[in-house]
TIDRENVO-713341 format. One record per residue: z, x, y of N, C-alpha, C in turn; residue in three letters; residue number from 1. Coordinates in Angstrom, 1 decimal, always signed. Each point is the difference from the previous one (the first is absolute). Example, Ala and Ser with C-alpha at 12.3 -4.5 7.8 and 13.67 -1.06 7.14 Angstrom:
// residues 2
     n.up   n.east   n.north    ca.up   ca.east   ca.north     c.up   c.east   c.north   residu   num
     +7.8    +13.2      -5.7     +0.0      -0.9       +1.2     +0.0     +0.9      +1.2      ala     1
     -0.7     -0.4      +1.1     +0.0      +0.9       +1.1     +0.8     -0.8      +1.1      ser     2
// end
This chain:
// residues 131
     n.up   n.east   n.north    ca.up   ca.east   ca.north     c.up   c.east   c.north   residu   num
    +17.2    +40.2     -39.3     -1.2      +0.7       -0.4     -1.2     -0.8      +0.4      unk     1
     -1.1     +0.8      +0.8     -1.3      -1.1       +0.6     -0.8     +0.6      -0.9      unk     2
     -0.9     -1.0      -0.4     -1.2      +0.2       -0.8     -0.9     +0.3      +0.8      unk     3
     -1.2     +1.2      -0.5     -0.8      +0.0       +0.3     -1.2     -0.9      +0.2      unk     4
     -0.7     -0.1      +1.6     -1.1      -1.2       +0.4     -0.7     +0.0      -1.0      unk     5
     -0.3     -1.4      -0.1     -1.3      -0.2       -0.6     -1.5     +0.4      +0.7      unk     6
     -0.5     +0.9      -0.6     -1.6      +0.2       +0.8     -1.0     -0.8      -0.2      unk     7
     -0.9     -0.3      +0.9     -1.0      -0.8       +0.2     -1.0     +0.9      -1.1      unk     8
     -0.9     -0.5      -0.7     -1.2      +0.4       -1.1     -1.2     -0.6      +0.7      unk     9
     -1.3     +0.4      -0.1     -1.4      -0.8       -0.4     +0.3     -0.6      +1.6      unk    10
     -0.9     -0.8      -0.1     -0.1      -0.7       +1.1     +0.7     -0.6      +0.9      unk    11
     +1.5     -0.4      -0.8     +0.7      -0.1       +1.1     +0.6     +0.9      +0.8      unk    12
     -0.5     +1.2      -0.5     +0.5      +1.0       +0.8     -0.8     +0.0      +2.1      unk    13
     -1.2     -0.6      -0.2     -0.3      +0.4       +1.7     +0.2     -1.5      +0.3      unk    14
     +1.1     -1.1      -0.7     -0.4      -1.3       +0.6     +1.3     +0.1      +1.3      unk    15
     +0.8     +0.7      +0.3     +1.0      +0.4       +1.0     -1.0     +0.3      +1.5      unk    16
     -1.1     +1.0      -0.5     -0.7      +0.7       +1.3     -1.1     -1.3      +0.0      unk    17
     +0.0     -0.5      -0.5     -0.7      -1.3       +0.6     +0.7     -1.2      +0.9      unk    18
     +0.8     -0.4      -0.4     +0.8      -0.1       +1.4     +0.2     +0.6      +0.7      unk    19
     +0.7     +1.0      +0.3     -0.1      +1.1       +1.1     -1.2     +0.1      +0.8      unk    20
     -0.6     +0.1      -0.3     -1.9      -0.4       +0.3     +0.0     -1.2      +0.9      unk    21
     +0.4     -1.4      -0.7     +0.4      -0.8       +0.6     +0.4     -0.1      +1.0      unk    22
     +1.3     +0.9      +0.3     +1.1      -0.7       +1.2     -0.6     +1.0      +1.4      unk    23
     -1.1     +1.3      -0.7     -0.4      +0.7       +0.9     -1.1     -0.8      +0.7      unk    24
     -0.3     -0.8      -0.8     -1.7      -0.8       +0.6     +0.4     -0.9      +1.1      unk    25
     +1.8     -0.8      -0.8     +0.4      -1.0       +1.2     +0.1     +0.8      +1.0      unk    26
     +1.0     +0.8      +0.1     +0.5      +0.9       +1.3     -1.5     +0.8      +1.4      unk    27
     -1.1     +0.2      -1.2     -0.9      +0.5       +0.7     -0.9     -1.4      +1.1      unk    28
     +0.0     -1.3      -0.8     -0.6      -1.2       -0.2     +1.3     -0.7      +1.8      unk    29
     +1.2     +0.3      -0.4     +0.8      -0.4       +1.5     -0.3     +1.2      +0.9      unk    30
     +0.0     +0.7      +0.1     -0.4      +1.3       +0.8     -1.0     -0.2      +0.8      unk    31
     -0.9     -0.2      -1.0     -1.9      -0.8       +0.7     +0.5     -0.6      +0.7      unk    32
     +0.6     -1.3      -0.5     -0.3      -1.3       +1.2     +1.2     +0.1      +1.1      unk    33
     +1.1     +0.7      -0.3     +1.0      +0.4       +1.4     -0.9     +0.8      +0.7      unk    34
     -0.9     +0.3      +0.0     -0.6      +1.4       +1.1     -1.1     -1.0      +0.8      unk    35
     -0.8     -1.1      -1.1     -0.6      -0.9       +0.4     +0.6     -1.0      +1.1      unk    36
     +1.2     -0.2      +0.0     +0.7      -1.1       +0.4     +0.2     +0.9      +1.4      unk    37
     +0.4     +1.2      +0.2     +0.6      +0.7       +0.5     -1.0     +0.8      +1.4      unk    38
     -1.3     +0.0      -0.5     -1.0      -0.1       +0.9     -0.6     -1.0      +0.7      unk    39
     -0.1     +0.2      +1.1     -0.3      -1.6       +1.1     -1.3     -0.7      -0.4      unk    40
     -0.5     +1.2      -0.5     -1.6      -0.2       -0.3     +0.0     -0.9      -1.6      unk    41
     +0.7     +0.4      -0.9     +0.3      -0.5       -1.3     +0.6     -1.3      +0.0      unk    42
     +0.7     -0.1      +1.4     +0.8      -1.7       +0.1     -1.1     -1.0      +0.2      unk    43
     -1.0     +0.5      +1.0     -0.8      -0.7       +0.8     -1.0     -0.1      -1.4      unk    44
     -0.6     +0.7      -1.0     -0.8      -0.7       -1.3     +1.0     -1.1      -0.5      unk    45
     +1.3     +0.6      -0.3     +0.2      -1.3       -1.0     +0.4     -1.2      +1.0      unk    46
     -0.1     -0.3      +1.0     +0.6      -1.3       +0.6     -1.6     -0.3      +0.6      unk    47
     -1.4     +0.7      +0.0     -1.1      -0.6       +0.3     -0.3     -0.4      -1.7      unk    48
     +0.6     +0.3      -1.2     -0.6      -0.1       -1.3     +0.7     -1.4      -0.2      unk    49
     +1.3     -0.6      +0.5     +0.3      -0.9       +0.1     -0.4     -1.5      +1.0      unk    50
     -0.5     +0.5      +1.1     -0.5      -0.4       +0.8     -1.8     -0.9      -0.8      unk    51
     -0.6     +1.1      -0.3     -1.1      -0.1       -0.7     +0.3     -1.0      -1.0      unk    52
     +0.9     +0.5      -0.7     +0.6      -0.8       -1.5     +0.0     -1.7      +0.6      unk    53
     -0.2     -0.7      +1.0     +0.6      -1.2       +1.0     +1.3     -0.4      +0.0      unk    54
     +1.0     +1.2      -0.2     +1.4      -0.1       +0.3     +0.0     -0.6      +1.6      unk    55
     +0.6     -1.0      +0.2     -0.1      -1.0       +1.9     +1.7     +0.6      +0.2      unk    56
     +0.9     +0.1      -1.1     +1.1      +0.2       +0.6     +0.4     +0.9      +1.4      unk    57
     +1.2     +0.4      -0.4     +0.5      +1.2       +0.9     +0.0     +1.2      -1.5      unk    58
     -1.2     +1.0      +0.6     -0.5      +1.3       -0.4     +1.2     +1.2      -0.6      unk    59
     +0.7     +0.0      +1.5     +0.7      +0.9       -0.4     +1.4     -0.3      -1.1      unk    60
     +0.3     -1.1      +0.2     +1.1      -0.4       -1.1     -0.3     -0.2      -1.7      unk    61
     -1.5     +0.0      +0.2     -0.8      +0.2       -1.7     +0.1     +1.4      -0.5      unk    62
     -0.3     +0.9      +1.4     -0.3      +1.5       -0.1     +1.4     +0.1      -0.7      unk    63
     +0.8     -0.2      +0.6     +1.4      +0.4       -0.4     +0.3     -0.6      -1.0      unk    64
     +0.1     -1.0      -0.6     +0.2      -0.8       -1.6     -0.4     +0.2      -0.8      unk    65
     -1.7     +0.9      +0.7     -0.8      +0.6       -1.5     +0.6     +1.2      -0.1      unk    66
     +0.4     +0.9      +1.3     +0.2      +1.2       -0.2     +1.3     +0.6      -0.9      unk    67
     +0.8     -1.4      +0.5     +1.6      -0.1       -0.8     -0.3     -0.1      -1.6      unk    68
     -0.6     -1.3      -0.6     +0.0      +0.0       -1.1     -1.4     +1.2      -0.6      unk    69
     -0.2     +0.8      +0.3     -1.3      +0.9       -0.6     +1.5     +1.2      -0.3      unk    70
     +0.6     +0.3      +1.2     +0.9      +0.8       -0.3     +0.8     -0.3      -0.9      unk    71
     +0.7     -0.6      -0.2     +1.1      -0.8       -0.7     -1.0     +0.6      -1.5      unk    72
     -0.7     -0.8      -0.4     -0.7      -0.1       -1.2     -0.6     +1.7      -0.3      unk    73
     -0.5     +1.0      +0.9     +0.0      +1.1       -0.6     +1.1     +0.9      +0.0      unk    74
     +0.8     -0.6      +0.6     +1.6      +0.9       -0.2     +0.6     -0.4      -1.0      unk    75
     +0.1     -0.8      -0.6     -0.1      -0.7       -1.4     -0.5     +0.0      -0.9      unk    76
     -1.4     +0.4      +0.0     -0.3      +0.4       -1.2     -0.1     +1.5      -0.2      unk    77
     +0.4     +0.8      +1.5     +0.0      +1.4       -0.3     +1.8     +0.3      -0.8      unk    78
     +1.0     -0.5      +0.4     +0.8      -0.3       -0.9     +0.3     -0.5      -0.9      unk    79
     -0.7     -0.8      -0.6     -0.4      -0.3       -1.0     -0.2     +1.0      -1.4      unk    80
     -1.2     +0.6      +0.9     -0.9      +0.7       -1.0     +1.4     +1.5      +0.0      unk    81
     +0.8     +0.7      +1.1     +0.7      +0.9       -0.2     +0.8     -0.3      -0.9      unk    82
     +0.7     -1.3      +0.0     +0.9      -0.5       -1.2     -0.4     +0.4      -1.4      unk    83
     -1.3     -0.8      -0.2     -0.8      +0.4       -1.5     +0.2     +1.5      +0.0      unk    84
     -0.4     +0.9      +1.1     -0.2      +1.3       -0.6     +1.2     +0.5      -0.6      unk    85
     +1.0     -0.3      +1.1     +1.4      +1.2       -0.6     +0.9     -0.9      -1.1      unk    86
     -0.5     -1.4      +0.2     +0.4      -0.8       -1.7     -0.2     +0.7      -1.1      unk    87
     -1.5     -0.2      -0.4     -0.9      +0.9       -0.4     +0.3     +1.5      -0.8      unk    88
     +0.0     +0.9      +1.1     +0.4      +1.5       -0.2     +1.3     -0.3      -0.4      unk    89
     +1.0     -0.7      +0.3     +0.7      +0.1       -0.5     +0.7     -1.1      -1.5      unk    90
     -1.5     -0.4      -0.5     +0.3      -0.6       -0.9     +1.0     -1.5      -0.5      unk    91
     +0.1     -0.2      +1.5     +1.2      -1.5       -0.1     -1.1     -1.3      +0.0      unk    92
     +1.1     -0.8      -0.4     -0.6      -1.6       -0.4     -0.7     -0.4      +1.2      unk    93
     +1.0     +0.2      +1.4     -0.6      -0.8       +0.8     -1.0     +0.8      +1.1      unk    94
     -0.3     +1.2      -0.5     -1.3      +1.0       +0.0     -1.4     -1.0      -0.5      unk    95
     +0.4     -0.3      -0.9     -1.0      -0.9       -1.2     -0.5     -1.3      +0.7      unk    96
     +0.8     -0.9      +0.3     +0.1      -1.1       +0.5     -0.8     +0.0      +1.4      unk    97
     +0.5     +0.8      +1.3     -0.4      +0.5       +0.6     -2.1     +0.1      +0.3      unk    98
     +0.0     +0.6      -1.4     -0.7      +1.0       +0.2     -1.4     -1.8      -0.9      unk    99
     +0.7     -0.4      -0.4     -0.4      -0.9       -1.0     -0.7     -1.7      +1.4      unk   100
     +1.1     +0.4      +1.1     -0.1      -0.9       +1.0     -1.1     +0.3      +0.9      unk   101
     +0.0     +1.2      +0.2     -1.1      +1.0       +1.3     -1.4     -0.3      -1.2      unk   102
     -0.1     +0.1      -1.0     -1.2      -0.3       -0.7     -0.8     -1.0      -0.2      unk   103
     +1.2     -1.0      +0.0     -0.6      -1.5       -0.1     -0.7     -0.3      +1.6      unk   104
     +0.1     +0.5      +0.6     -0.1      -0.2       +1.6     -1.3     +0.9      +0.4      unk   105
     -0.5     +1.0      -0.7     -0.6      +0.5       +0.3     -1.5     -0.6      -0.9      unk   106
     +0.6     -0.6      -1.3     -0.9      -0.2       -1.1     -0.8     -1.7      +1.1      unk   107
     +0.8     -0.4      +0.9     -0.9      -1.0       +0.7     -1.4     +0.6      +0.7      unk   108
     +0.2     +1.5      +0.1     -1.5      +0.3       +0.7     -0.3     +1.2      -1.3      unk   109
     +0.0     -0.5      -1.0     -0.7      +0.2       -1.6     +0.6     +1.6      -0.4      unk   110
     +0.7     +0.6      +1.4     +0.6      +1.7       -0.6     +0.9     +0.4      -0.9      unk   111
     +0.5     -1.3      +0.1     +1.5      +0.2       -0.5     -0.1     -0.6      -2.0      unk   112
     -1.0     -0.4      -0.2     +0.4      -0.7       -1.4     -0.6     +1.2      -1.1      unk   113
     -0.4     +1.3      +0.3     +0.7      +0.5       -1.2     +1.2     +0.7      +0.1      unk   114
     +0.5     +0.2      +1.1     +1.1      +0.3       +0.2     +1.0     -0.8      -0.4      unk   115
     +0.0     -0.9      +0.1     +0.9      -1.2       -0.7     -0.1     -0.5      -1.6      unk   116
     -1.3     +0.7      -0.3     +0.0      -0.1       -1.4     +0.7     +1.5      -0.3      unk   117
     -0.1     +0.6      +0.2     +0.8      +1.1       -0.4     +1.5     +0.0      +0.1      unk   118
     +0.2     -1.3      +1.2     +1.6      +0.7       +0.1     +0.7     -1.5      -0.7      unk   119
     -0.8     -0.6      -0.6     +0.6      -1.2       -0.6     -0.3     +0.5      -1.8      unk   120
     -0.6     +1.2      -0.6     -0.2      +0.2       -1.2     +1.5     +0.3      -0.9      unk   121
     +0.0     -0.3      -0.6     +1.4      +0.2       -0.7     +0.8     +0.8      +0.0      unk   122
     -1.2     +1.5      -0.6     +0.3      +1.2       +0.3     +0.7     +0.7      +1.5      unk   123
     -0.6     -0.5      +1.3     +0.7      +0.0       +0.9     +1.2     -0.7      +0.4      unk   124
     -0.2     -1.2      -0.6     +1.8      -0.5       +0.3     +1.0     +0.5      -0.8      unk   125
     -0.7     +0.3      -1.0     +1.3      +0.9       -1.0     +0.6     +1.4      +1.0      unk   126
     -1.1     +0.5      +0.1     +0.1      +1.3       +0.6     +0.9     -0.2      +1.2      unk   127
     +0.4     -1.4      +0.7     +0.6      +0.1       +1.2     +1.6     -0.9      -0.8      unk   128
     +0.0     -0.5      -1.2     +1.3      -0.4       -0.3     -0.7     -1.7      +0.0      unk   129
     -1.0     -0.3      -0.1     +0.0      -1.9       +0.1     -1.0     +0.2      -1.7      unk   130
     +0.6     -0.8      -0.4     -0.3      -0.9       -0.9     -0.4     -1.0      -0.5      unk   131
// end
C-alpha cells in the first residue's frame, strides 16, 4: 500500500519553479556564449578583449581554457539547479540538499540568501524528512 504524496503548502509551494527558472537561465546563459564562440566575429571580441586585458600569451589556447571552463561551470550549475527542481517536486532529502547547495552559491552574488533562509527554516526541513 503507497501513501499518498505529501503536497507542497505556502511558499514552498513555487520554491521547485524557482529552480526550474534557474536551470532555464543556465541553458539560455550557454546558448548565448556557444553562438558567441561560434561566430568568427564573436571570437575575434573575446581574443581582442584578452589581448587588451595584456594577456602576451598564446590567445587562442586562453580562448579555449576560458571557453572550456565557462562551459563546464554553466552546465553545472544548470544541472544542478534541474536536480533541486525534480528533488524538490518530488519532495526527497537530496531535492533539499541539492537545492540547499545551488543557494549557497548563488547567495555569493547576494540572490540566493533568502532563499537559503527559507530552505534552511525548520519548517522546511521537516517538510522534506531532516530534522
Amino acid at each position: 500500500m503507497q501513501s499518498k504524496p505529501q503536497v507542497l503548502s505556502g511558499p514552498l509551494r513555487w520554491l521547485p519553479y524557482l529552480f526550474a527558472a534557474g536551470a532555464v537561465f543556465w541553458l539560455v546563459e550557454l546558448t548565448r556564449f556557444g553562438a558567441y564562440l561560434a561566430a568568427p566575429a564573436g571570437r575575434d571580441v573575446l581574443t581582442q578583449a584578452l589581448v587588451n586585458g595584456g594577456f602576451t600569451g598564446n590567445v587562442n589556447a586562453a580562448l579555449t581554457g576560458e571557453s572550456v571552463m565557462i562551459f563546464v561551470f554553466g552546465l553545472s550549475a544548470a544541472v544542478l539547479h534541474g536536480v533541486a527542481y525534480y528533488g524538490l517536486r518530488r519532495m526527497r532529502i537530496w531535492g533539499w540538499i541539492t537545492a540547499v547547495i545551488v543557494a549557497a552559491g548563488w547567495s555569493v552574488v547576494v540572490i540566493g540568501i533568502p532563499i537559503l533562509v527559507i530552505l534552511l527554516r525548520r519548517s522546511t526541513r521537516e517538510a522534506y524528512g531532516i530534522s
